[in-house]
N, C-alpha and C positions, 0 to 999 in steps of 0.2 A: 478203467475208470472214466478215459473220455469218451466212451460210447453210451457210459450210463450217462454223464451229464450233455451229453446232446442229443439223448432218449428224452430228457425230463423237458430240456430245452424244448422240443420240438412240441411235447404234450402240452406246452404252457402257454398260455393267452399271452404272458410278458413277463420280463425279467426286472426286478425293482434291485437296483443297486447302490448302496450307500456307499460314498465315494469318500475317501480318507487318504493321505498320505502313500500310506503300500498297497492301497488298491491295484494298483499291476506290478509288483511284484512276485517272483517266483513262486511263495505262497501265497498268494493274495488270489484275486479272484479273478485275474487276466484270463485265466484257461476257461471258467466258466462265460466272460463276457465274450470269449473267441467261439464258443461254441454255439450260444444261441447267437449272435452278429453270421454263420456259418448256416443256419437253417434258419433266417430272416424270423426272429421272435422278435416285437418289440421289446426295446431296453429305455427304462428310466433311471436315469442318475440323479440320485438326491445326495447333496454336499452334506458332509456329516460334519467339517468345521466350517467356520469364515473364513478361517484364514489361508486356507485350504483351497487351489484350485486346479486340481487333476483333471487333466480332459480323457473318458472313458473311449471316446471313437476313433 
């Protein structure tokens, strides 16, 4: 599974990631954010609350 999503990463102009609460928890989207941050894809974090403020890097 991490090979396909650092296959996609790598094919992709950039990564847009809504940033929430369990954004890097173990299901959350850490593995994806690790993979493309691993084959240098742009990554944009858009905060999905206010109240909310998860740092993705």
């Amino acid at each position: 599974m991490e090979n396909k999503t650092r296959t996609q990463a790598r094919r992709s102009d950039g990564v847009l990631v809504l940033v929430g609460e369990n954004t890097l928890s173990p299901e959350g989207q850490a593995r994806e954010i690790q993979c493309a941050k691993e084959v240098d894809t742009p990554i944009l974090g858009i905060q999905a609350y206010r109240e909310n403020r998860t740092t993705i890097y």
